[in-house]
Structure formats: structure tokens, C-alpha cells
MIDOSE-1310 file (N, C-alpha, C; in nm, 2 decimals, decimal comma, always signed):
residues 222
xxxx	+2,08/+0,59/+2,75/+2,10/+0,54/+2,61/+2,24/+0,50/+2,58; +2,29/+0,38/+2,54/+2,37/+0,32/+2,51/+2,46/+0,39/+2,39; +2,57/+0,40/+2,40/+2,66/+0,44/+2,23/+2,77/+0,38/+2,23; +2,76/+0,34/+2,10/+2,90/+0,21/+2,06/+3,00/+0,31/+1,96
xxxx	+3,13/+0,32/+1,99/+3,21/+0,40/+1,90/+3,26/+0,23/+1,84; +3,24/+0,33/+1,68/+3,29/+0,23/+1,62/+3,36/+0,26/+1,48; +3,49/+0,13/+1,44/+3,55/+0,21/+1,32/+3,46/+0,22/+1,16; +3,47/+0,27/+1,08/+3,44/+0,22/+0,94/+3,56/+0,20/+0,86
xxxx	+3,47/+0,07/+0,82/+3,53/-0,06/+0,77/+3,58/-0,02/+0,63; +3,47/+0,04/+0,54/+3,53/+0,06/+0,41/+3,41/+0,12/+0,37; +3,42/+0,23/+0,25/+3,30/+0,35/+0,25/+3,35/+0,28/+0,04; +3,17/+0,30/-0,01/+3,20/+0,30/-0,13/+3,08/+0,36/-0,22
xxxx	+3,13/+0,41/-0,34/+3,02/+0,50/-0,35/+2,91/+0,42/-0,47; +2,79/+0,43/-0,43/+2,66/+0,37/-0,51/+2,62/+0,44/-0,61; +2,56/+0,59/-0,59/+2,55/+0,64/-0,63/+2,64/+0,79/-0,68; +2,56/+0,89/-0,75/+2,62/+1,02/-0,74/+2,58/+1,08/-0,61
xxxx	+2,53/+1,04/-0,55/+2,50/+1,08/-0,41/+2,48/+1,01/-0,28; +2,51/+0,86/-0,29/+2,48/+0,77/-0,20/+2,61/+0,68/-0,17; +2,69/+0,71/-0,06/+2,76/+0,57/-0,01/+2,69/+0,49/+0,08; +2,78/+0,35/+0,06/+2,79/+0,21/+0,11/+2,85/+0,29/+0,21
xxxx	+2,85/+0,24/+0,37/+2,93/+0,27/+0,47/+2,90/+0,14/+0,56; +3,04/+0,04/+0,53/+3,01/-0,09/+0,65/+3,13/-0,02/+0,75; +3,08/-0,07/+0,91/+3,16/-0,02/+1,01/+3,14/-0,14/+1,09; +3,22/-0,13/+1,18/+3,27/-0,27/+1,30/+3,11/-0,25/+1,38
xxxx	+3,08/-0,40/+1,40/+2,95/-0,49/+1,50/+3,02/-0,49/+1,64; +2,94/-0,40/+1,74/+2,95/-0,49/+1,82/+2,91/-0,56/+1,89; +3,02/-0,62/+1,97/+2,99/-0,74/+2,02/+2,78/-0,74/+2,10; +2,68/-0,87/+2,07/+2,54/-0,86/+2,12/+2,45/-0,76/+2,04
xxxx	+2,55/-0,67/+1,95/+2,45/-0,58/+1,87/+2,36/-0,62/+1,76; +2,24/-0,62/+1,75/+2,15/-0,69/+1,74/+2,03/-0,60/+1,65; +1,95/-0,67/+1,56/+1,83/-0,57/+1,47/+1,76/-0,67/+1,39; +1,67/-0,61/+1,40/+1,55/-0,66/+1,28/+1,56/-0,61/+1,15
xxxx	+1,54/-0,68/+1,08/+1,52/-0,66/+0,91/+1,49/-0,51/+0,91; +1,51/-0,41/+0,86/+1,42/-0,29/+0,85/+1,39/-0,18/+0,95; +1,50/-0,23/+1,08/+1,52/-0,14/+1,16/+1,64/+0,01/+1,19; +1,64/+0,07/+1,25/+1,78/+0,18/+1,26/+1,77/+0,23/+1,30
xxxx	+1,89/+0,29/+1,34/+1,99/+0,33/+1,48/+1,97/+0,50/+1,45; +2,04/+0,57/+1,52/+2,06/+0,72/+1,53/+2,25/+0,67/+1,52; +2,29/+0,80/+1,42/+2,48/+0,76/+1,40/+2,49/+0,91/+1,39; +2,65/+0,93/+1,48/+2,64/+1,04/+1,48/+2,85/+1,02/+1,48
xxxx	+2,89/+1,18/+1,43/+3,05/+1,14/+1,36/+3,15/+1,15/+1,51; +3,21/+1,05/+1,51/+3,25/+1,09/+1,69/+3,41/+1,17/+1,67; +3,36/+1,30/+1,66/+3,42/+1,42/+1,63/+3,39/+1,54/+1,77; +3,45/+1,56/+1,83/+3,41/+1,68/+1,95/+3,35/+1,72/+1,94
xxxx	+3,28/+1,82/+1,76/+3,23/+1,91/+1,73/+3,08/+1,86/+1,66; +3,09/+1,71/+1,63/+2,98/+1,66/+1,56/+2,91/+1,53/+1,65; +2,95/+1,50/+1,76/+2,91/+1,32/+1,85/+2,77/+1,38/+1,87; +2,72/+1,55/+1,90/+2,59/+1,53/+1,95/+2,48/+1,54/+1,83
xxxx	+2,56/+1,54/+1,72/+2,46/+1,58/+1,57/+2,44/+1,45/+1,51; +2,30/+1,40/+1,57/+2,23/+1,23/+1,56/+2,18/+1,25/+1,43; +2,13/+1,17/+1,33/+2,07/+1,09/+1,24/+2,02/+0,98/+1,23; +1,87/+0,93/+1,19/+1,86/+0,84/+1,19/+1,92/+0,78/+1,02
xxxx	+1,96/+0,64/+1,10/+2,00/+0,53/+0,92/+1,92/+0,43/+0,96; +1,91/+0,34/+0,83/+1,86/+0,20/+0,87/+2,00/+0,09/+0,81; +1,97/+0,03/+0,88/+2,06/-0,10/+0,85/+2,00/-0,16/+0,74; +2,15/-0,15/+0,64/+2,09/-0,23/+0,49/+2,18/-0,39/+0,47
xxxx	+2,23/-0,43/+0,60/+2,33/-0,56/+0,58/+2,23/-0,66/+0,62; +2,26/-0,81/+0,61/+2,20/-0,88/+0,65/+2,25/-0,90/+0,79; +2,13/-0,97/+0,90/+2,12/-0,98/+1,00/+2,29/-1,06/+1,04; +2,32/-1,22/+0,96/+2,37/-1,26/+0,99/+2,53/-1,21/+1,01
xxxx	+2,60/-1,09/+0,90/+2,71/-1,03/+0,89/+2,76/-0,98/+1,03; +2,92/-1,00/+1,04/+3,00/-0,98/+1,09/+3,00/-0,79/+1,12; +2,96/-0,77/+0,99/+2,98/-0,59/+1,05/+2,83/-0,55/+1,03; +2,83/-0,41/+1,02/+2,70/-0,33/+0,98/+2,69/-0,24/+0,88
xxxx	+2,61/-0,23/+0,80/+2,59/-0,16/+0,69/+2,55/-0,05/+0,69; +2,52/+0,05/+0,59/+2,44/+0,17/+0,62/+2,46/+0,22/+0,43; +2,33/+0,28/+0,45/+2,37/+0,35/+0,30/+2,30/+0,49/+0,30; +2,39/+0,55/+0,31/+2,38/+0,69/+0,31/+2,39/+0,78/+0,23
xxxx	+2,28/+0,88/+0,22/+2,25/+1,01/+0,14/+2,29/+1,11/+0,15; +2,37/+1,18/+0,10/+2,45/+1,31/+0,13/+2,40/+1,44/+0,04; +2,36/+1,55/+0,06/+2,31/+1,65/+0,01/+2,39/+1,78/+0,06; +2,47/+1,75/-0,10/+2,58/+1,86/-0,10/+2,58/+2,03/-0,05
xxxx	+2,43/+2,03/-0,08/+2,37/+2,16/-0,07/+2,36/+2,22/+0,04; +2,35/+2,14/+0,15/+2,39/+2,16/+0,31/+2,49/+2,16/+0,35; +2,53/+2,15/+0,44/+2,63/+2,16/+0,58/+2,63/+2,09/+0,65; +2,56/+1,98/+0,64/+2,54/+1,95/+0,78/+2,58/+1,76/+0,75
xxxx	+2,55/+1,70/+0,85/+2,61/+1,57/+0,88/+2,64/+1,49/+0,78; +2,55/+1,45/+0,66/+2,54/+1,38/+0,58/+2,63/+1,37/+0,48; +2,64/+1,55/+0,47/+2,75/+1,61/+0,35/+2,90/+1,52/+0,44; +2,89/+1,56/+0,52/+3,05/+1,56/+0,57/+3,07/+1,39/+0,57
xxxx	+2,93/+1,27/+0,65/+2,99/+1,13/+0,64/+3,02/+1,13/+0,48; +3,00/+1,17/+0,38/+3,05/+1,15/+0,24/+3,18/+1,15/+0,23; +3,23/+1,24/+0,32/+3,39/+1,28/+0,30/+3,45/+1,16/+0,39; +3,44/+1,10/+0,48/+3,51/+1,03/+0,58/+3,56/+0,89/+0,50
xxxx	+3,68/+0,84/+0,58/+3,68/+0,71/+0,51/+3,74/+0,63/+0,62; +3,80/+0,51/+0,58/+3,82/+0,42/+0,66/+3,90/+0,42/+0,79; +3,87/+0,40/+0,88/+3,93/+0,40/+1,02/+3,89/+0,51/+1,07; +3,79/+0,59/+1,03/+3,71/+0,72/+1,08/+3,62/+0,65/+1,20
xxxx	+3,56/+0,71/+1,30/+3,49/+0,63/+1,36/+3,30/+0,72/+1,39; +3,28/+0,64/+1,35/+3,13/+0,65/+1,40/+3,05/+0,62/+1,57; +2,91/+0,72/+1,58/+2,92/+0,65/+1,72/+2,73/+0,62/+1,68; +2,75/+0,48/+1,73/+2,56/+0,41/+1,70/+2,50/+0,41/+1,82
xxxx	+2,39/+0,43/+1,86/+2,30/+0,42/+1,92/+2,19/+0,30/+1,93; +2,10/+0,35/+2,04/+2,02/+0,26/+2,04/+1,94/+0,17/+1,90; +1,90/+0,05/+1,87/+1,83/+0,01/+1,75/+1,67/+0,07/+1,75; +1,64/+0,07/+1,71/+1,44/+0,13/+1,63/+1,43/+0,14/+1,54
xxxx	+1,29/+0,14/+1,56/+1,18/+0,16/+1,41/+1,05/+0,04/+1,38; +0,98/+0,09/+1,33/+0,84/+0,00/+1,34/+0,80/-0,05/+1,17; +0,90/-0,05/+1,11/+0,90/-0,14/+0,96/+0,94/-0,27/+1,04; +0,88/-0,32/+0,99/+0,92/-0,46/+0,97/+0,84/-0,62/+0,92
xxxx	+0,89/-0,69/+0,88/+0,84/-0,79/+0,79/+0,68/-0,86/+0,81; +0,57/-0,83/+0,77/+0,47/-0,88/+0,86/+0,41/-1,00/+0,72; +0,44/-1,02/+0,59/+0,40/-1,13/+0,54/+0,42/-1,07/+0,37; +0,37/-1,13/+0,32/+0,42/-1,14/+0,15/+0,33/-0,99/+0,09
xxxx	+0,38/-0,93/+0,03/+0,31/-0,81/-0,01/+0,41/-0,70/-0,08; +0,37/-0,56/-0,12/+0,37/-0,49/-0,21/+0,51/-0,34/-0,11; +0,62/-0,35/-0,15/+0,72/-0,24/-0,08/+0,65/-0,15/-0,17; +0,68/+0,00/-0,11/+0,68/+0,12/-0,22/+0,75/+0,19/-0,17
xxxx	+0,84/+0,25/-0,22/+1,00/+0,32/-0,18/+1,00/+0,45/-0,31; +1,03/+0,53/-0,18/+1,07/+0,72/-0,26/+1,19/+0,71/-0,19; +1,29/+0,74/-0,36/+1,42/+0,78/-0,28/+1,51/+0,69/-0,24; +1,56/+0,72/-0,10/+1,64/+0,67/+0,00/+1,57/+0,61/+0,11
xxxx	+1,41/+0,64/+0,06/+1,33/+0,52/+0,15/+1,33/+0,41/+0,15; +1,37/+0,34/+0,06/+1,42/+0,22/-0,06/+1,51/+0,12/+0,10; +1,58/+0,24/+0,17/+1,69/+0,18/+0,25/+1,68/+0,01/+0,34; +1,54/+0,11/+0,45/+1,47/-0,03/+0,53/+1,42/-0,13/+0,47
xxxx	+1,36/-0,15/+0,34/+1,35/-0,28/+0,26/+1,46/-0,33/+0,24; +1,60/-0,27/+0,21/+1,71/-0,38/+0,17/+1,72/-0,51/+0,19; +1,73/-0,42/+0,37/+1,80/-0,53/+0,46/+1,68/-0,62/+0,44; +1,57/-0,59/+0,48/+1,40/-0,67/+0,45/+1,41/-0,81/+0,34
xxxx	+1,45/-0,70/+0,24/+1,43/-0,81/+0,08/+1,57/-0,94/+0,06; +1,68/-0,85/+0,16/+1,75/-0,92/+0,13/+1,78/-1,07/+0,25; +1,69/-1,03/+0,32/+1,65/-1,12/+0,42/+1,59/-1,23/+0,39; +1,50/-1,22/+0,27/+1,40/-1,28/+0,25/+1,48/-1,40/+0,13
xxxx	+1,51/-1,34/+0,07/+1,58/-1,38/-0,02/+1,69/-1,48/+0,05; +1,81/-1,46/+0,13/+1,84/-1,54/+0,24/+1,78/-1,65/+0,25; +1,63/-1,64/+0,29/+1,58/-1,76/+0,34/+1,49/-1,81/+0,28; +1,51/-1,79/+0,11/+1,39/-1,84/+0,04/+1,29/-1,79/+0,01
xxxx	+1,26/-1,66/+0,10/+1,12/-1,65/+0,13/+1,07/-1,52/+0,04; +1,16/-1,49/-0,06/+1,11/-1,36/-0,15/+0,98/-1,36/-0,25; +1,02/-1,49/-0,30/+0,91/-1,48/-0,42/+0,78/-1,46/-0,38; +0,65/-1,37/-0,45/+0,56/-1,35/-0,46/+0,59/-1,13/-0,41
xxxx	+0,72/-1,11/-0,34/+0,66/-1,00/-0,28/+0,71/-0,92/-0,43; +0,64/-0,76/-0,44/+0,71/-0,65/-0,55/+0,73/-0,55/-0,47; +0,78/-0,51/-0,54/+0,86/-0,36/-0,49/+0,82/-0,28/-0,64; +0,78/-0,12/-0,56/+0,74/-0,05/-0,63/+0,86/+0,12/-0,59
xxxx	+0,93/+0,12/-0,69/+1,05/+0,27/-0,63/+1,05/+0,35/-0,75; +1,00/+0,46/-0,65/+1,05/+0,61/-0,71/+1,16/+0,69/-0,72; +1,21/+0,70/-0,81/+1,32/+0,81/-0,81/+1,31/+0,93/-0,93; +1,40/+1,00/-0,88/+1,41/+1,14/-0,99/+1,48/+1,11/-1,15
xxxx	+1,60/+1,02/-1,15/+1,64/+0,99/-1,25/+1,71/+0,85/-1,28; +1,77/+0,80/-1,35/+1,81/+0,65/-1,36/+1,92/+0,69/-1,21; +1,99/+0,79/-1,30/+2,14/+0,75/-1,19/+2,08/+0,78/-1,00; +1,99/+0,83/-1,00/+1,96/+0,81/-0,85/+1,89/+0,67/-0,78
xxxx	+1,90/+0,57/-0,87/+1,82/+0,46/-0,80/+1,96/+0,37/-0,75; +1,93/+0,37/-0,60/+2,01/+0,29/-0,58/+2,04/+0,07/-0,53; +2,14/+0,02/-0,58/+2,08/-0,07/-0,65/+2,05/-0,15/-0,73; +2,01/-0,07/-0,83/+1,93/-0,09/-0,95/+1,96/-0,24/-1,01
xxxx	+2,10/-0,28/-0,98/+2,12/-0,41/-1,05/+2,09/-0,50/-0,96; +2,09/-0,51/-0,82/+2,09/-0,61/-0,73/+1,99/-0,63/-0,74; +1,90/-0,52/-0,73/+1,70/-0,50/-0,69/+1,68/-0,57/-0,81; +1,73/-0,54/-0,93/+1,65/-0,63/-1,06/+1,68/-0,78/-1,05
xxxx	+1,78/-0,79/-1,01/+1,85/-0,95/-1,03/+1,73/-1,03/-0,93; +1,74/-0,96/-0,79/+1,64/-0,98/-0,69/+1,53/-1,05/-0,73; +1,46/-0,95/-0,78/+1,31/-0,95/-0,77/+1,25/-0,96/-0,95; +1,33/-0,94/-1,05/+1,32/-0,99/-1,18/+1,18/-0,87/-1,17
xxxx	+1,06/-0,96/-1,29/+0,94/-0,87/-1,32/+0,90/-0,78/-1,19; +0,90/-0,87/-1,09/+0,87/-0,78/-0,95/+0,94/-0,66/-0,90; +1,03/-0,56/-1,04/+1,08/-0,47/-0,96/+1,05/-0,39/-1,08; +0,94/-0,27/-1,02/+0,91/-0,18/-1,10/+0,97/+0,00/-1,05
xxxx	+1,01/+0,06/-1,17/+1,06/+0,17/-1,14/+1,02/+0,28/-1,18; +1,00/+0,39/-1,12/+0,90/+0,47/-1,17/+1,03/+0,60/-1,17; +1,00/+0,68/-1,25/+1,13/+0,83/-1,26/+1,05/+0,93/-1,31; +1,05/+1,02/-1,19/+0,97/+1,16/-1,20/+1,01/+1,27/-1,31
xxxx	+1,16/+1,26/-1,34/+1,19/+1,36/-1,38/+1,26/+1,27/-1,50; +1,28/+1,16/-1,59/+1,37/+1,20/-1,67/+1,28/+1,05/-1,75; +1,28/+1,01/-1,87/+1,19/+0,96/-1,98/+1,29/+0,86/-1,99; +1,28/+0,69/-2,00/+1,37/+0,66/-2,02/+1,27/+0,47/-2,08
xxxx	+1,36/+0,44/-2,20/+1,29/+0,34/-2,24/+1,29/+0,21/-2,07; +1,14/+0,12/-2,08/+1,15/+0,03/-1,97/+1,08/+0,04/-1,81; +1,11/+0,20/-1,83/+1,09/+0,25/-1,71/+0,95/+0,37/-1,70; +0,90/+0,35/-1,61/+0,81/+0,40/-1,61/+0,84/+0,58/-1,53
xxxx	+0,69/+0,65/-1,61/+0,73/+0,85/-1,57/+0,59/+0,90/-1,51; +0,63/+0,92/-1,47/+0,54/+1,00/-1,36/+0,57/+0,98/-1,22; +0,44/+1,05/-1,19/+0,43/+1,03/-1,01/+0,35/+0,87/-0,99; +0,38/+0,80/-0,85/+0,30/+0,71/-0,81/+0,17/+0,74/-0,78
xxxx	+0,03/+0,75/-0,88/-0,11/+0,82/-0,82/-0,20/+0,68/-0,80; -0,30/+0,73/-0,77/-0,43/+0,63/-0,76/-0,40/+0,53/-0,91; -0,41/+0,59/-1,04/-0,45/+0,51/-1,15/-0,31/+0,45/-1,18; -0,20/+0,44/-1,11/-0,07/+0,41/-1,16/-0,09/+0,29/-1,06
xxxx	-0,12/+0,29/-0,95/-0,15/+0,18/-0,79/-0,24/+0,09/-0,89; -0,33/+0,13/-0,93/-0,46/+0,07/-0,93/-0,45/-0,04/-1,06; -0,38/+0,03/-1,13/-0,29/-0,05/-1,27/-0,22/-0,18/-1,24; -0,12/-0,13/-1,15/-0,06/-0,26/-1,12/-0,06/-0,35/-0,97
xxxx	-0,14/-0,30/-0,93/-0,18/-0,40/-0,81/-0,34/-0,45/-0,83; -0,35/-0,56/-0,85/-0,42/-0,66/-0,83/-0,53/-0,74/-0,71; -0,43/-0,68/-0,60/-0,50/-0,70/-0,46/-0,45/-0,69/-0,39; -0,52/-0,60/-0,34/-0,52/-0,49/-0,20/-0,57/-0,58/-0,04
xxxx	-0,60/-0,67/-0,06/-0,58/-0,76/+0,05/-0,49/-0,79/+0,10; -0,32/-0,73/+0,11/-0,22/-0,79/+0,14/-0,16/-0,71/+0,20; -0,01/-0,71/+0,26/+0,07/-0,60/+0,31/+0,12/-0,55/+0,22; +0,15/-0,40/+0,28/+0,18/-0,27/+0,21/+0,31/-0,24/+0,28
xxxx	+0,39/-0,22/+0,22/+0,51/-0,11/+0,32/+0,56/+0,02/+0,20; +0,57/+0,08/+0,30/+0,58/+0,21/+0,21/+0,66/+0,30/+0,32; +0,80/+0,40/+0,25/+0,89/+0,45/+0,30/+0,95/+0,53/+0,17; +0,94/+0,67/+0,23/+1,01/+0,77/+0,18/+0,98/+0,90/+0,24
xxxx	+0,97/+1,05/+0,18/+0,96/+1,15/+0,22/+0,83/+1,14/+0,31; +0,81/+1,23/+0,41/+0,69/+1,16/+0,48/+0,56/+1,32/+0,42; +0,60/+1,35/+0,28/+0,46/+1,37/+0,19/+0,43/+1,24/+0,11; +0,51/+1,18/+0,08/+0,52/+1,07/-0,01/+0,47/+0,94/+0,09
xxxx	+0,48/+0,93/+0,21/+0,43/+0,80/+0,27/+0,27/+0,87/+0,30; +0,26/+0,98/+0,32/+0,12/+1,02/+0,32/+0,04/+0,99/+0,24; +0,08/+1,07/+0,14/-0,03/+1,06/-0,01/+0,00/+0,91/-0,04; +0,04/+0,77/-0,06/+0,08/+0,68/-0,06/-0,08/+0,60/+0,00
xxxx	-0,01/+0,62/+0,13/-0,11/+0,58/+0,25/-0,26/+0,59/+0,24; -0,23/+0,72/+0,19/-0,42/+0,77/+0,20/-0,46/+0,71/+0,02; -0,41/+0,70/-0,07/-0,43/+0,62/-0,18/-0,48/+0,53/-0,13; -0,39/+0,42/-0,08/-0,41/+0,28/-0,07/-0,51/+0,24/+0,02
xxxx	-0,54/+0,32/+0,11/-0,67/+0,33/+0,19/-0,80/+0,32/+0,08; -0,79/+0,42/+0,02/-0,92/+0,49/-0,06/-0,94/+0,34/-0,18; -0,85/+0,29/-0,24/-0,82/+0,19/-0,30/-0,86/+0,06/-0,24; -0,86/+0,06/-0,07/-0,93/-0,10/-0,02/-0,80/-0,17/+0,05
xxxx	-0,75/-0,07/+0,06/-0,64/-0,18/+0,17/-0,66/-0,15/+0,27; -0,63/-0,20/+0,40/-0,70/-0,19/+0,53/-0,60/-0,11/+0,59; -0,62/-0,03/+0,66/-0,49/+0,03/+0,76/-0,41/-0,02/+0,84; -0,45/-0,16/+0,87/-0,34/-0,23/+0,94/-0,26/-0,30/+0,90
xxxx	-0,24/-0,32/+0,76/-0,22/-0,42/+0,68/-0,12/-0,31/+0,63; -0,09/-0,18/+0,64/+0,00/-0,11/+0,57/+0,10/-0,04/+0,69; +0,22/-0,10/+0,67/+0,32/-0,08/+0,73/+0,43/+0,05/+0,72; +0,44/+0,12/+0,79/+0,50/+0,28/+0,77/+0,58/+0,30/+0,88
xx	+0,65/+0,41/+0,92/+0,76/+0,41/+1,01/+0,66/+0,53/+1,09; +0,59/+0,55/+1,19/+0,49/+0,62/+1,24/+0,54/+0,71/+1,33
């Protein structure tokens, strides 16, 4: 397995919990819309403690992106990339993952699942090709969507937001269930991508089955 040590470029923070982290490309390094690496801190004590990220830059950029979730509450890798800053070095790995673009249809993002669409939407968008898809994202409260201004500007009426935990004019409360799906999608003849907690791609999945979408037609990280 291949590993590229590489510097970070500049770290910035999105959320109360989420940095921007672009780091140096290298040279032939290569990805699809919605794919990611395993990154691990190339520290003596941390190079063998892998993660997977997805690449949220576009294809064509000079560096690589990443937008990463840190959960204070731990110890462990995520907490600490929060603390690093520029000229720190990262070490990447091989590319993977089985998201990827298969035609005009319906994202649904929990979280920081949200990530592998970026690069996706913002691909699309790139090359013209966005209009007709929606995106459907869950989060716990306004300030955890991350975002939120690009993704609206993006995708305008096509970006609906759902918040589990906090009431807010605009925005929709609850969980994503059968009658919330069934409300706003229109037809289930189309692609599905869906990415988040993998209870949340589950129940998701088995919804949109039971609802009439076909199982091949719904795209998940497997």
C-alpha cells in the first residue's frame, strides 16, 4: 500500500466542530467525485492510527481537501487533527470507496456524511450538470450543518434541511421517516445516495426500498 507524506496547506474552521484541512497533491494523485483515502498524523506515535476522509475539493485543484470532524470527547485522532496547523504533515493512502455519481437523483446526508457529496455536487455544478438533483441533510442543530451557505446558494429550493434536536423557523424537525421521504419525493424511479451513521444509511435504505426504489439504484458506501 502506497503513502504520500504530505504538508497542510492551511486548516480553517467551518464549524464548532468541523475543519477545512487542504494539504499538498501529489504528484498522479488522483480520485473520483466522492471517494477517500485513509489519513493518518505522521507523528511516531500516531502514522499507524488510519482514518477514513473523503475528498471534498474538486477533482481539478492543485491540492486536496478534507473536512474533518473532531469529537472532543475522545482521544483519539480526530480530536488531535483539530489542533494541528500548517506545515504539520499528514500521511494519505491508498484512494476508495464505492459512492459515486451514477445520474441525476436524490443525496441524503446525516451529519458529516454530507462530506462525499461535496466533492460530488460540487463537481456537478463545475460542469453544468447540477440542476434537477436535491439533497436531503440531517443535523442536530443549525450550527452543526456544514456549509449551509454554499449548499443553499448551490442547490437553492433543492436543499432541504432537517434538525433533530433544535426548532428553527424554515427548517424542518424531526427524524427523516417513511412520511417525511414520502412527502417530498415524488419519484422513486431515480438515484438515491445516502451517507451517514451506518444506523442512519440503514433505516434510510430499508425506507426507500419499502417506498419503491429499487436497490440498485441506491448508492451507499457498502
Amino acid at each position: 500500500m502506497d503513502e504520500f507524506v504530505v504538508k497542510i496547506l492551511s486548516i480553517e474552521k467551518l464549524t464548532h466542530d468541523v475543519n477545512k484541512i487542504r494539504v499538498e497533491r501529489p504528484e498522479g494523485y488522483d480520485f473520483i467525485p466522492g471517494q477517500a483515502t485513509e489519513v493518518s498524523i505522521n507523528r511516531a506515535d500516531l502514522k499507524d492510527e488510519r482514518r477514513p476522509f473523503t475528498f471534498t475539493s474538486l477533482t481539478e485543484k492543485p491540492y486536496l481537501e478534507f473536512m474533518i470532524k473532531s469529537y472532543d470527547n475522545h482521544n483519539g485522532v480526530t480530536k488531535i487533527i483539530g489542533t494541528l496547523k500548517q506545515n504539520d504533515e499528514l500521511i494519505l493512502h491508498d484512494v476508495w470507496g464505492a459512492i459515486s455519481y451514477k445520474g441525476q437523483g436524490i443525496f441524503i446526508a446525516g451529519g458529516a456524511g454530507i462530506t462525499p457529496f461535496i466533492s460530488i455536487l460540487r463537481d456537478l455544478r463545475h460542469k453544468n450538470k447540477l440542476n434537477g438533483n436535491q439533497l436531503i441533510f440531517s443535523n442536530k442543530t443549525k450550527q452543526d450543518i456544514i456549509l449551509n451557505a454554499e449548499l443553499s446558494e448551490m442547490l437553492g429550493n433543492n436543499f432541504i434541511n432537517v434538525l433533530t434536536r433544535e426548532k428553527a423557523k424554515d427548517y424542518f424537525f424531526g427524524r427523516i421517516d417513511a412520511s417525511f421521504l414520502k412527502a417530498q419525493i415524488k419519484d422513486f424511479n431515480q438515484c438515491f445516495y445516502v451517507c451517514g451513521p451506518d444506523e442512519f444509511v440503514k433505516e434510510i435504505d430499508s425506507i426507500l426500498t419499502t417506498l419503491g426504489a429499487k436497490p440498485d439504484t441506491i448508492v451507499f458506501e457498502k
